[in-house]
VOFI-503881 format. One line per field, with one value per atom (N, C-alpha, C): residue number from 1; residue in three letters; chain; atom name; x, y, z. Coordinates in Angstrom, 1 decimal. Layout:
BEGIN
seq c(NUM,...)
type c(ALA,...)
mol c(A,...)
atom c(CA,...)
px c(X,...)
py c(Y,...)
pz c(Z,...)
//
This chain:
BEGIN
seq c(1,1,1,2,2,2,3,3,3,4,4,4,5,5,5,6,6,6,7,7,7,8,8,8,9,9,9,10,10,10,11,11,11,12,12,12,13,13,13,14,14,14,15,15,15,16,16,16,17,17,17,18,18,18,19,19,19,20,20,20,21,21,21,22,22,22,23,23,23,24,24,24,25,25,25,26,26,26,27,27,27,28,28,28,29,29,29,30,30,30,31,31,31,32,32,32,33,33,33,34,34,34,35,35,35,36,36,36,37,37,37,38,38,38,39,39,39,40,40,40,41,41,41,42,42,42,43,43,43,44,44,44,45,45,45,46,46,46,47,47,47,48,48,48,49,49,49,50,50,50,51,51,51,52,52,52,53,53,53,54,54,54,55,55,55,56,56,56,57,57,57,58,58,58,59,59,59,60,60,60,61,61,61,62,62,62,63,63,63,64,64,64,65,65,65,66,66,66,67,67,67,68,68,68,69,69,69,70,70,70,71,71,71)
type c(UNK,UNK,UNK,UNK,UNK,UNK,UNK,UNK,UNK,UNK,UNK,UNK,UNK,UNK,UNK,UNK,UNK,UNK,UNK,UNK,UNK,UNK,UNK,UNK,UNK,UNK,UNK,UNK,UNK,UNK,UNK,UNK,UNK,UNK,UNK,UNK,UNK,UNK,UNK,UNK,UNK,UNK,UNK,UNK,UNK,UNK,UNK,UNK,UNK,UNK,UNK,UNK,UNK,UNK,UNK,UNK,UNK,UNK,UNK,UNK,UNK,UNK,UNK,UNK,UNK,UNK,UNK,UNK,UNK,UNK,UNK,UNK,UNK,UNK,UNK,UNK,UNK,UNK,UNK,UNK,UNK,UNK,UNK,UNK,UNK,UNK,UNK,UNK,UNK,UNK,UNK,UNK,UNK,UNK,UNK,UNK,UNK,UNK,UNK,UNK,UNK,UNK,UNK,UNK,UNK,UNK,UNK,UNK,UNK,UNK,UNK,UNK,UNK,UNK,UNK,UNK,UNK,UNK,UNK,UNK,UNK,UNK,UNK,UNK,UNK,UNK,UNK,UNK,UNK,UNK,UNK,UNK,UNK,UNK,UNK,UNK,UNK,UNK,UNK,UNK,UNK,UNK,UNK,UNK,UNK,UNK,UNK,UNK,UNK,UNK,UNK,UNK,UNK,UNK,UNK,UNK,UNK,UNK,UNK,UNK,UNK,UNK,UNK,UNK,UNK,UNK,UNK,UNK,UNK,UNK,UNK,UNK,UNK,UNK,UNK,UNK,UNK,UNK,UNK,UNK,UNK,UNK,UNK,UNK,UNK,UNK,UNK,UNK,UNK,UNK,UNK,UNK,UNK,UNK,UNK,UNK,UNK,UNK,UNK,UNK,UNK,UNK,UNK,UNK,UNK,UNK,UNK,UNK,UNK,UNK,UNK,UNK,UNK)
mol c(A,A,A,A,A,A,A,A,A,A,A,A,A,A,A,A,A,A,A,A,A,A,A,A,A,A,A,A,A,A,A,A,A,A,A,A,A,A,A,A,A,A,A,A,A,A,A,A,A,A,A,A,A,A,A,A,A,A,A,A,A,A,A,A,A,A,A,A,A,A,A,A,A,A,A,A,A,A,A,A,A,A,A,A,A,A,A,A,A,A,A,A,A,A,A,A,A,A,A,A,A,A,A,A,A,A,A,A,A,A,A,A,A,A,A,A,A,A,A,A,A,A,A,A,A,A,A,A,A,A,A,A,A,A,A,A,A,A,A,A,A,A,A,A,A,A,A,A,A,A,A,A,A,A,A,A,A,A,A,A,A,A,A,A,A,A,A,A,A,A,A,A,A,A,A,A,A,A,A,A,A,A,A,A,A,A,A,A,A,A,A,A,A,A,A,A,A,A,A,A,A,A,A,A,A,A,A,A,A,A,A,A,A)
atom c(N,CA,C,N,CA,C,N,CA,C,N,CA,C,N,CA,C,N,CA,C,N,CA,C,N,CA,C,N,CA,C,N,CA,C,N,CA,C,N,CA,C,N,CA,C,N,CA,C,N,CA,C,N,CA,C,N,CA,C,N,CA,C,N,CA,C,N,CA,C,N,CA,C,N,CA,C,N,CA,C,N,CA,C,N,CA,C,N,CA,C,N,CA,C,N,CA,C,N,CA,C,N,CA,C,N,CA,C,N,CA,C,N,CA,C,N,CA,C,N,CA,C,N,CA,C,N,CA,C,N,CA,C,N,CA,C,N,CA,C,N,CA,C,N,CA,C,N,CA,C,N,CA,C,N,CA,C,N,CA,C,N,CA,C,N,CA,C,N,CA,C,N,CA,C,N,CA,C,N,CA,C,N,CA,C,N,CA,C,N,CA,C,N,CA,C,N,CA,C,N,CA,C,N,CA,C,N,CA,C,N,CA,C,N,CA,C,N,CA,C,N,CA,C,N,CA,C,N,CA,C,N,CA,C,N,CA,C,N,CA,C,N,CA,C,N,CA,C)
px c(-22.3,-23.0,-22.8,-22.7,-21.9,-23.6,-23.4,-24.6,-25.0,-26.2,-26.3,-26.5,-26.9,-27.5,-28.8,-29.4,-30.5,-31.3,-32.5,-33.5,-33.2,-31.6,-31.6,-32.4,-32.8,-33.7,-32.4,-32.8,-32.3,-32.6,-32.2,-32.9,-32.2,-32.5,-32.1,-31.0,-29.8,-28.6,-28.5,-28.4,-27.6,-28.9,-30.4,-31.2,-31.2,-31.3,-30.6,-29.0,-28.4,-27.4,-27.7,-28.3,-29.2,-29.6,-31.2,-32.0,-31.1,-30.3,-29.3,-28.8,-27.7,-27.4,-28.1,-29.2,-29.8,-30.7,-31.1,-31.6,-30.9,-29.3,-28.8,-28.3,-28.0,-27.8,-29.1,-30.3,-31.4,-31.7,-31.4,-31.4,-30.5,-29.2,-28.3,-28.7,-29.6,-30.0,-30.1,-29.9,-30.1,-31.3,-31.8,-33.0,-33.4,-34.2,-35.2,-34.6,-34.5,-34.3,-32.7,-32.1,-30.4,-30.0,-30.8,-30.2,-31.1,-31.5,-32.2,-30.9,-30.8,-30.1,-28.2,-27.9,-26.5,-26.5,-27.7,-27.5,-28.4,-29.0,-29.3,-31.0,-31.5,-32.6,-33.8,-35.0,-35.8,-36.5,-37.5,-37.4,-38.7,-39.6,-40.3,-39.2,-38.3,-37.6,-37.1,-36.3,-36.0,-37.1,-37.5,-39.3,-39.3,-39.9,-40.3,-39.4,-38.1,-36.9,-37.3,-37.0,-37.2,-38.4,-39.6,-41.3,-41.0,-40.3,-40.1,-39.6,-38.3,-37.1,-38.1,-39.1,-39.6,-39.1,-38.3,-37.9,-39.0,-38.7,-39.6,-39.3,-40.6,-39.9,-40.4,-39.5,-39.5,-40.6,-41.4,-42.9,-41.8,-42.6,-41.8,-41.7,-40.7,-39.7,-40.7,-40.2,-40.6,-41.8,-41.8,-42.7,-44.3,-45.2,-46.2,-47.0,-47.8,-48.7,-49.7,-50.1,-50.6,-51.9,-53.0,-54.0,-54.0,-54.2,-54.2,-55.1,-55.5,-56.9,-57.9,-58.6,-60.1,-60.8,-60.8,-61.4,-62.7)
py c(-35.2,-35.0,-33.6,-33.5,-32.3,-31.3,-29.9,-29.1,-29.2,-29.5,-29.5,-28.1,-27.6,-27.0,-26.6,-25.9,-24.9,-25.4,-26.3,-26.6,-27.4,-27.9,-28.6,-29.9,-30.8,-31.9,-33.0,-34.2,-35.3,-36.6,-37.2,-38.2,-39.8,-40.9,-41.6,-42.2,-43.0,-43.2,-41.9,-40.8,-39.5,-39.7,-40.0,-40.0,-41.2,-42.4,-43.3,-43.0,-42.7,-42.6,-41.7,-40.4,-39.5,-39.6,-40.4,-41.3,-42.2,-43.2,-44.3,-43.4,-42.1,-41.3,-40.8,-40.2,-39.3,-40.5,-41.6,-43.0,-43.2,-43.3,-43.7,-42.7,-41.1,-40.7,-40.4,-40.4,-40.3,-41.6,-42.3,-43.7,-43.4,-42.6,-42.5,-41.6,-40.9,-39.3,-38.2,-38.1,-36.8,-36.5,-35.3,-34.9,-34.5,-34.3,-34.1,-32.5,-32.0,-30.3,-29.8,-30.8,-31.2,-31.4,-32.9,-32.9,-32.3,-31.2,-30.5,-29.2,-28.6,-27.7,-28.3,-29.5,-30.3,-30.2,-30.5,-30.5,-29.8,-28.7,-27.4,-27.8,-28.6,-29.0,-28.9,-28.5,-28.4,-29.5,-29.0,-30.1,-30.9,-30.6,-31.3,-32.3,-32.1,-33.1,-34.1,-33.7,-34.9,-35.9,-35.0,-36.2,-37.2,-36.3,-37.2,-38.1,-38.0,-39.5,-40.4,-39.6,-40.6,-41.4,-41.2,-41.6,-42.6,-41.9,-43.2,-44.7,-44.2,-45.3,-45.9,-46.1,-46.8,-46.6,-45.4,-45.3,-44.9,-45.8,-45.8,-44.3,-42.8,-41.8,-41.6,-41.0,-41.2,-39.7,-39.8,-38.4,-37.2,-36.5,-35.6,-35.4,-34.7,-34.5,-33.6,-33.8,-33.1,-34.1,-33.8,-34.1,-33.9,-35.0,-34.5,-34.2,-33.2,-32.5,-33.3,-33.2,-34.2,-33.0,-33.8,-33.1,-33.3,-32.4,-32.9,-33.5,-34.3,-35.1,-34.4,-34.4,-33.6,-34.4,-34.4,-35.9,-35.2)
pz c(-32.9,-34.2,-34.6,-36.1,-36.3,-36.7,-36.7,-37.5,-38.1,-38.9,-40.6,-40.7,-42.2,-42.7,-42.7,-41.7,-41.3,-42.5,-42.6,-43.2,-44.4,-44.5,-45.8,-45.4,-46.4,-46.6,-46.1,-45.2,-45.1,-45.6,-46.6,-47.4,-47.0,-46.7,-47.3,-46.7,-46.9,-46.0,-44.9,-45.4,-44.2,-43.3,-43.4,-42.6,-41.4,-42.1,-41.8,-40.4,-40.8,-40.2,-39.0,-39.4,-38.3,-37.5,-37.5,-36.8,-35.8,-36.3,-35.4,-34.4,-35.3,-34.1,-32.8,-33.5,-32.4,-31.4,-32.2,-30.6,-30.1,-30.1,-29.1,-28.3,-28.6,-27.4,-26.7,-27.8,-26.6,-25.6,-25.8,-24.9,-24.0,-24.0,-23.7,-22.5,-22.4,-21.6,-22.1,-23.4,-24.0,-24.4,-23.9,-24.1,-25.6,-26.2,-27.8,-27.5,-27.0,-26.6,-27.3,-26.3,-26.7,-27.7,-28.0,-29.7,-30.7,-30.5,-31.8,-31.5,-30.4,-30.3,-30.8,-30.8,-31.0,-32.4,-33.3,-34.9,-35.3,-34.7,-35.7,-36.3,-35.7,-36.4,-35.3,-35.6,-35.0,-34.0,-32.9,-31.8,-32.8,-33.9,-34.5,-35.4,-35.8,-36.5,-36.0,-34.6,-34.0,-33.4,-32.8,-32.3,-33.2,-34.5,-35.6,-36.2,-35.9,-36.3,-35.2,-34.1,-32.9,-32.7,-33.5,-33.3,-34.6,-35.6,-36.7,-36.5,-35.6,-35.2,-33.9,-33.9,-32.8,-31.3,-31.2,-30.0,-28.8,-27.6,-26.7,-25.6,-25.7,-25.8,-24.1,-23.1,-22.1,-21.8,-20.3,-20.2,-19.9,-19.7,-19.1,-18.0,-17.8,-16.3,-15.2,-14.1,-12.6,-11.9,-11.0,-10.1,-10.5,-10.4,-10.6,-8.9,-9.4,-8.1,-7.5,-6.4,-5.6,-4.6,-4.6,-4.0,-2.7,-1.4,-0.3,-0.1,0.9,1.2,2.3,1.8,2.5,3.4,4.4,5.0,6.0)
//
């Protein structure tokens, strides 16, 4: 996916087309981090295509911490 234009407005078909793009490589394994950094657009824009397009958005990464047991 190519750069856009640093804060121009996406309307419409090019949004459309956007959105399709960016769920499938996030389905794909590409992180919301990645493709904001791939097309120039903030990590609130992508979310928010990805939250529109119903995509089902995966938690986040690492290990969660674990309490020892006190017995």
């Amino acid at each position: 996916m190519s750069e856009e234009k640093k804060g121009r407005r996406i309307t419409g078909a090019e949004r459309e087309k956007m959105t399709a793009s960016l769920k499938k490589q996030y389905d794909k394994g590409a992180s919301i981090r990645e493709l904001a950094a791939e097309t120039g657009r903030s990590y609130g824009f992508v979310h928010r295509l990805l939250v529109e397009s119903e995509t089902q958005l995966r938690g986040r990464g690492g290990p969660t911490p674990t309490r020892s047991k006190k017995a």
